[in-house]
C-alpha positions as CSV (number, residue, x, y, z in Angstrom):
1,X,48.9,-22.6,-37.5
2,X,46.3,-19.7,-38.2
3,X,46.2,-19.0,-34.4
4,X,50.5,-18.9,-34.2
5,X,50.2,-16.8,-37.8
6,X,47.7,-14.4,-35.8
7,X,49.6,-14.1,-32.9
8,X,52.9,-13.1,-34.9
9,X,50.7,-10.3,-36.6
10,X,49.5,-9.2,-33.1
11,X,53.1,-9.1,-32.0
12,X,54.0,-7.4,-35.3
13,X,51.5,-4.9,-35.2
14,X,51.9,-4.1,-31.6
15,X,55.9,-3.5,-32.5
16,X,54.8,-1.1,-34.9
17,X,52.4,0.8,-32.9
18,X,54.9,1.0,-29.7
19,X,58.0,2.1,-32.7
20,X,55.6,4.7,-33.6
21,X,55.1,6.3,-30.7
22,X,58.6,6.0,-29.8
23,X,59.7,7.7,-32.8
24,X,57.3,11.1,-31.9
25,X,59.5,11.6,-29.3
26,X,62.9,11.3,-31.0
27,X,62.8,15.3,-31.8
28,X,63.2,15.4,-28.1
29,X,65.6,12.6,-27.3
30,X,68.6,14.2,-29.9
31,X,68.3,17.1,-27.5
32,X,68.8,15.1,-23.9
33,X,72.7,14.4,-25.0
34,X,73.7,17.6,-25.6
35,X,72.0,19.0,-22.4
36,X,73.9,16.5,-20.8
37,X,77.1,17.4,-21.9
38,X,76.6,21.0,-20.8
39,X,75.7,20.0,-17.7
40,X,78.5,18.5,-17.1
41,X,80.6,21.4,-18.0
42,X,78.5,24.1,-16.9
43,X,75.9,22.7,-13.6
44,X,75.8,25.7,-12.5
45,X,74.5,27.3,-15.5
46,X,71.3,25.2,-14.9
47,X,71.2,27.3,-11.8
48,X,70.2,30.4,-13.6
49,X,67.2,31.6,-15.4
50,X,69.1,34.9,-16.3
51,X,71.5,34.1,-18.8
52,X,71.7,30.6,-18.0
53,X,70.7,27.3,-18.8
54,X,67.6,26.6,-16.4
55,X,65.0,27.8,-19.5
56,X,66.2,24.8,-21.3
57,X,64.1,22.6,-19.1
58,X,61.2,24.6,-19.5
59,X,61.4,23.9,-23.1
60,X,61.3,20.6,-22.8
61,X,58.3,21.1,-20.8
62,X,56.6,22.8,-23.4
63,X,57.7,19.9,-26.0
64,X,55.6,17.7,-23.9
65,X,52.6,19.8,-23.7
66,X,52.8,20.7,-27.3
67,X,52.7,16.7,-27.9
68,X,49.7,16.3,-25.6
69,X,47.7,19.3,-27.2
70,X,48.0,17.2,-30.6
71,X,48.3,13.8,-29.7
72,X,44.9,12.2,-30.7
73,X,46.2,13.9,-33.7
74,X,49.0,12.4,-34.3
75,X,47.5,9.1,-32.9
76,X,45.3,9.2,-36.4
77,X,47.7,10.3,-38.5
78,X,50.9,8.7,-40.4
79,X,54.4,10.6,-39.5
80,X,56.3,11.7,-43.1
81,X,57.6,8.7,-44.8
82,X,61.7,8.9,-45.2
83,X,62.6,7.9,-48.4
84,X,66.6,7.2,-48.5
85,X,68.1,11.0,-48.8
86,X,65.3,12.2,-45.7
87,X,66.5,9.5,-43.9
88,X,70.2,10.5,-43.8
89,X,68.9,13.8,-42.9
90,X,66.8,12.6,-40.5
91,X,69.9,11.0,-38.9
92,X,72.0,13.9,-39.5
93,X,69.7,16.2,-37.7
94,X,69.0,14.1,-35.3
95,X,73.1,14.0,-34.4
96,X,73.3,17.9,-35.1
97,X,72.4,19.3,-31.5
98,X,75.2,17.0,-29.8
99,X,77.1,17.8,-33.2
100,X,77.0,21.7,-32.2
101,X,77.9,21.6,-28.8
102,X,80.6,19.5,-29.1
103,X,82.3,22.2,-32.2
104,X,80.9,25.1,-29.9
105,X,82.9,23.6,-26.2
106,X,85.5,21.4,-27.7
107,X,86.6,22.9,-31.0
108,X,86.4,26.4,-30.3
109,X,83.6,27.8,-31.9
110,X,82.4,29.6,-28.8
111,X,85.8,30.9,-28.3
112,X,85.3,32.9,-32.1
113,X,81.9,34.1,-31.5
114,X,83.1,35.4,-28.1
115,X,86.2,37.3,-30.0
116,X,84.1,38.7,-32.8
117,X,81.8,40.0,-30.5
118,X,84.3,41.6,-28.2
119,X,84.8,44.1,-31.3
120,X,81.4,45.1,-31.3
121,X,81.1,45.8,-27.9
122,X,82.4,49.5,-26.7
123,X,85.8,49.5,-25.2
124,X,84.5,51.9,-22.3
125,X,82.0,49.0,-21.1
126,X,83.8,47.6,-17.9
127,X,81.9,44.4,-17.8
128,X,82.6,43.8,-21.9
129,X,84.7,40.9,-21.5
130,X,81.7,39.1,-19.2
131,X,78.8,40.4,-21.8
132,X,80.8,39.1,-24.7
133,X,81.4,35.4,-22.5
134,X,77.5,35.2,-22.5
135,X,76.9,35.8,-25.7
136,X,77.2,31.9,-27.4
137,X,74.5,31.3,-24.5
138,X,72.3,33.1,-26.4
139,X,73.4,31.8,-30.0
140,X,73.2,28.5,-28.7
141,X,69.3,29.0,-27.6
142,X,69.0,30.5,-31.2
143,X,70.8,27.4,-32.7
144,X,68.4,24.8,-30.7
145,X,65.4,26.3,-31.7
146,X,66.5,26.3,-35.7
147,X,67.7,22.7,-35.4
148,X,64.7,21.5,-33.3
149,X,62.6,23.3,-36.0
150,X,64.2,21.4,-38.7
151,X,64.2,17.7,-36.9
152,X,60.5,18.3,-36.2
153,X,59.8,19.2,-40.1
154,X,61.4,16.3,-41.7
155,X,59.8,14.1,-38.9
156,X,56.3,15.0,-39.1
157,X,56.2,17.7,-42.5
158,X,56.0,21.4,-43.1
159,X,52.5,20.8,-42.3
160,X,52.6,20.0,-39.1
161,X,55.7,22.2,-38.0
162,X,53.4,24.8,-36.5
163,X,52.2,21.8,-33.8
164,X,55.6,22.9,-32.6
165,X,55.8,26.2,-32.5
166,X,55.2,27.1,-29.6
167,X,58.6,25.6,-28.2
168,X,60.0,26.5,-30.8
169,X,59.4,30.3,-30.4
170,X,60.1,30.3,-27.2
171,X,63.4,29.4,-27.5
172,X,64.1,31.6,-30.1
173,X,62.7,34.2,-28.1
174,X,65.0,33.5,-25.2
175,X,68.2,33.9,-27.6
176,X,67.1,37.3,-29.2
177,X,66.3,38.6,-25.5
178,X,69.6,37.5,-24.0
179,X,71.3,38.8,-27.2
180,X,69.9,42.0,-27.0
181,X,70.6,42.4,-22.7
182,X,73.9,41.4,-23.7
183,X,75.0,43.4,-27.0
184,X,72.8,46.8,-25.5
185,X,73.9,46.1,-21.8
186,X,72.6,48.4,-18.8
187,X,69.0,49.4,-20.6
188,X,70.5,51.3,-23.6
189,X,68.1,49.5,-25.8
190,X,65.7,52.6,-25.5
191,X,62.7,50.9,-27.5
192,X,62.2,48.1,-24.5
193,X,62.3,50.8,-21.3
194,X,59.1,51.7,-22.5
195,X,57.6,49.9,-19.1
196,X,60.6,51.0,-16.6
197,X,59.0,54.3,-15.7
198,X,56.0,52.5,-14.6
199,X,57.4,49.3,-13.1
200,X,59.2,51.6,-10.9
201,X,56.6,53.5,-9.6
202,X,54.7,50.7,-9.0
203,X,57.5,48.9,-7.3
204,X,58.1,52.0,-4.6
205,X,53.8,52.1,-4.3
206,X,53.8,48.6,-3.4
207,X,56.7,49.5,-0.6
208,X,55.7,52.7,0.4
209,X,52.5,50.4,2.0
210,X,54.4,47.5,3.5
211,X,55.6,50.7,5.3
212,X,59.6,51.2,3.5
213,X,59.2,54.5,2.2
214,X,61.6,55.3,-1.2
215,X,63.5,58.0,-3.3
216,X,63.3,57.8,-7.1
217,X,65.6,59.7,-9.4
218,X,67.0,59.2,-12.7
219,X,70.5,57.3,-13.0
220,X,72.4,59.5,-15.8
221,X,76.1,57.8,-16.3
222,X,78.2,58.2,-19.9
223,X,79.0,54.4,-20.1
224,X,75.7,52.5,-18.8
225,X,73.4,55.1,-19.8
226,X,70.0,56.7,-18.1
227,X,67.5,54.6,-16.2
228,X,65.2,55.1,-13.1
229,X,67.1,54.5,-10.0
230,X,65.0,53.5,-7.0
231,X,65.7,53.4,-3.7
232,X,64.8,52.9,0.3
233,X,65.0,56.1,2.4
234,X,67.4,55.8,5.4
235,X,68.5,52.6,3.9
236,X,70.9,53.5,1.5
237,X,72.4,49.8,0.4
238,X,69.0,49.2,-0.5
239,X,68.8,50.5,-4.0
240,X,69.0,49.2,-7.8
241,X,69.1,50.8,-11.4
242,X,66.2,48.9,-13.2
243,X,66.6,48.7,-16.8
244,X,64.0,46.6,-19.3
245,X,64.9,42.9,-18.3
246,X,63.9,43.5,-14.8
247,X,60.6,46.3,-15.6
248,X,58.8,43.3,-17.2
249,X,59.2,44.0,-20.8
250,X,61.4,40.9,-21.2
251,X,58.3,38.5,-19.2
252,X,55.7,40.1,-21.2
253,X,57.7,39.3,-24.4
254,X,58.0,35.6,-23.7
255,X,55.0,35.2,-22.6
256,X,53.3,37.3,-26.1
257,X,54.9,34.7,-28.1
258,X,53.9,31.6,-25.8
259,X,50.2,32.6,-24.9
260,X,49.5,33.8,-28.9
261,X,50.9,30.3,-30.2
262,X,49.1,28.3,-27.3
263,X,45.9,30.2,-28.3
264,X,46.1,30.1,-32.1
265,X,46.1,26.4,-31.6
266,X,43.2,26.1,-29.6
267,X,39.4,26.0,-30.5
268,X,38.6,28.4,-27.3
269,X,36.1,31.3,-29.3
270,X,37.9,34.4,-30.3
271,X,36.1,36.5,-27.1
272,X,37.4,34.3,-24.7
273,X,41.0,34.3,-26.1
274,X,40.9,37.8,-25.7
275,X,39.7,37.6,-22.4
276,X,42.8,35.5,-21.1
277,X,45.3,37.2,-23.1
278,X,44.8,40.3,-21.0
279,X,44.4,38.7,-17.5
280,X,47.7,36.5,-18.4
281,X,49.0,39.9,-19.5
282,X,48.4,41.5,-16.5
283,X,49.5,39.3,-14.1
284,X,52.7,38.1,-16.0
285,X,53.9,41.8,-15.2
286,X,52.5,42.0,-11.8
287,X,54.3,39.2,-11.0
288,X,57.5,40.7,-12.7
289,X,56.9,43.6,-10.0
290,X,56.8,41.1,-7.2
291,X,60.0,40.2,-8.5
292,X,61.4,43.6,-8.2
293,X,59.6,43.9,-4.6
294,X,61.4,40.9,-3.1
295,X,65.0,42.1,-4.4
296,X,64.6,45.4,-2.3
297,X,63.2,43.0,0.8
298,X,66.4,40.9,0.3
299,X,68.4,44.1,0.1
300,X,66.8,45.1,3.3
301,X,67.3,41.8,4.9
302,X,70.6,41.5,4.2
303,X,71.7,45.0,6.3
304,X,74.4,47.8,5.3
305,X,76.4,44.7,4.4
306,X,74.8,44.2,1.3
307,X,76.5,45.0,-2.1
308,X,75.5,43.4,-5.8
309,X,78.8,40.9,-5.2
310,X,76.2,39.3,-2.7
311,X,75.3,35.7,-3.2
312,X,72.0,35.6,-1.7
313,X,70.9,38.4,-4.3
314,X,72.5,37.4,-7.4
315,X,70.9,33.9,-6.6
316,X,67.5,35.4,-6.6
317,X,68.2,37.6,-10.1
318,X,69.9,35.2,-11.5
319,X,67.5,32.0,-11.1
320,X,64.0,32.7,-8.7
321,X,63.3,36.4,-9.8
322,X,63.2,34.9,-13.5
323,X,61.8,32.1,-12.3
324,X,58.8,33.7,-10.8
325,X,57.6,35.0,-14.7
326,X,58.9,31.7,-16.4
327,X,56.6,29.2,-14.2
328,X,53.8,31.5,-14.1
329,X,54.0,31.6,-18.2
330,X,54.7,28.1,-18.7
331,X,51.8,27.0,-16.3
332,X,49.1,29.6,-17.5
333,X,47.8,27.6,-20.7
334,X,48.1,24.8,-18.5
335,X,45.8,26.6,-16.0
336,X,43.8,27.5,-19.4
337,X,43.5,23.5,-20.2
338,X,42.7,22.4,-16.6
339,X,39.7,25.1,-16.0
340,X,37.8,25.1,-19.5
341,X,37.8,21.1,-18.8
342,X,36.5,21.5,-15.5
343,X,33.8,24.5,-16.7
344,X,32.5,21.9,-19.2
345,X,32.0,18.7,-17.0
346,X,30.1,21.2,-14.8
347,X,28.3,22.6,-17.5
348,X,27.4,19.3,-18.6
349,X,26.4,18.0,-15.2
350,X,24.3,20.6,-14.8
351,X,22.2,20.3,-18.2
352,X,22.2,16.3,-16.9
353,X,20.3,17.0,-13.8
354,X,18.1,19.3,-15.6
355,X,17.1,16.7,-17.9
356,X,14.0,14.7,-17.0
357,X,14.8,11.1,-16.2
């Protein structure tokens, strides 16, 4: 009998330990049901980085790592208790994400925010009617990131909210960004071109040695503004207008927020933080100007037959260029992880074989 009686606890306790776990990862699973349902309506948004859906994923990928970061803290520690009113919240927030999409695609909710906006937007912009379609993307981004906020804080307590912030921010981020491309369209949000001067020159250095030489002026128009216009000599298809989201001021942005919260969380000393801060820095917007490199090589590529209705290019603006900051952000505290774990097992081996034996 005491043997059965033990075994039943073992079972019992083993229940608990597996329900426990499970339920550390219900702030992510109230979000795989909604994502679904926009897939299904809108694949090919998942094809874009710019403006699309694609960024979602990484999200969830930053979920993840944020739960491996502070799992063995979370291992030791007790989630919140519900009492009866947190857990109908619980519930309810949990249902909210799926809740929102459904009022924002089947009940018309997008189809307000896309006509109030439409009054804000000038009447001389010939693209307002596209910019104003966009804009519940970015609400929606803004939306996840409050209700993921709120699902993780009844789940684990205000206390531990900032375990999370780090995907949290970054979508938040996202939706400001997108907001901001999309209610200031063509560069006109003057305090972000800060960096286009520069990302241009650059841009026509690095092709002036792989041997295209360029022109660069300054693109004056009454509806989409002023912004540095670069392009290839004797190749005139070959040019673009580049306005803040592609000069790297949006990838440095995103990555500010991402690296800052990573590093806050970490026990790396204060030098070193500082240290890869500023090498992240600098190649999250080198790697922005390799983005704007390969749009002219594509341009070049593609021959006098080349215009921005293109597939080929709008595929690479629209989903790799981003694509190319994005991975190198989301993988760089990864990188961070990896190579200060390394360092120290090589550290330690060597203070090992120093040792007298």
């Amino acid at each position: 009998m005491q043997t059965i009686k033990g075994k039943i606890l073992g079972v019992q306790s083993i229940f608990k330990m597996n329900i426990n776990v499970l339920a550390r990862f219900l702030s992510v699973f109230s979000f795989i049901p909604p994502l679904l349902i926009l897939y299904f309506l809108y694949p090919l948004s998942f094809e874009q980085t710019y403006h699309g859906r694609t960024l979602l994923l990484f999200f969830l990928w930053l979920v993840f790592l944020e739960m491996i970061l502070s799992w063995e803290k979370f291992r030791k520690s007790n989630m919140v208790k519900l009492t009866s009113i947190r857990t109908v919240l619980f519930i309810i927030a949990l249902l909210l994400p799926t809740i929102y999409v459904i009022a924002a695609n089947y009940w018309g909710l997008n189809a307000i925010i896309e006509n109030s906006v439409k009054q804000i937007l000038s009447p001389q912009d010939p693209l307002k009617d596209h910019h104003a379609s966009l804009i519940p993307l970015s609400i929606e981004y803004l939306v996840f990131a409050v209700l993921f906020g709120f699902i993780t804080q009844l789940l684990y307590g205000i206390n531990n909210l900032m375990d999370f912030s780090l995907s949290t921010f970054f979508l938040g981020t996202i939706g400001v960004l997108f907001a901001i491309d999309l209610l200031y369209p063509y560069g006109r949000f003057t305090p972000l071109q800060v960096l286009v001067p520069a990302t241009a020159t650059i841009a026509a250095r690095v092709l002036n040695l792989m041997g295209y030489e360029t022109t660069y002026r300054i693109f004056n128009d009454p509806i989409q503004g002023s912004f540095p216009y670069l392009g290839i000599k004797d190749r005139s298809w070959a040019g673009f207008g580049i306005a803040w989201p592609c000069s790297g001021v949006e990838s440095l942005l995103i990555y500010t927020v991402t690296i800052l919260l990573f590093l806050k969380k970490t026990d790396i000393p204060w030098r070193h933080r500082i240290i890869y801060f500023a090498v992240g820095a600098v190649v999250t917007y080198f790697v922005n100007v390799l983005r704007v490199v390969t749009l002219f090589l594509i341009a070049v590529e593609k021959g006098p037959s080349f215009n921005t209705l293109d597939y080929d290019w709008q595929k690479f603006h629209n989903y790799y260029g981003m694509l190319y900051s994005i991975t190198w952000i989301i993988s760089y505290p990864l990188i961070i992880i990896v190579s200060r774990t390394v360092w120290s097992k090589i550290i330690n081996w060597k203070i090992y074989i120093k040792k007298p034996h």
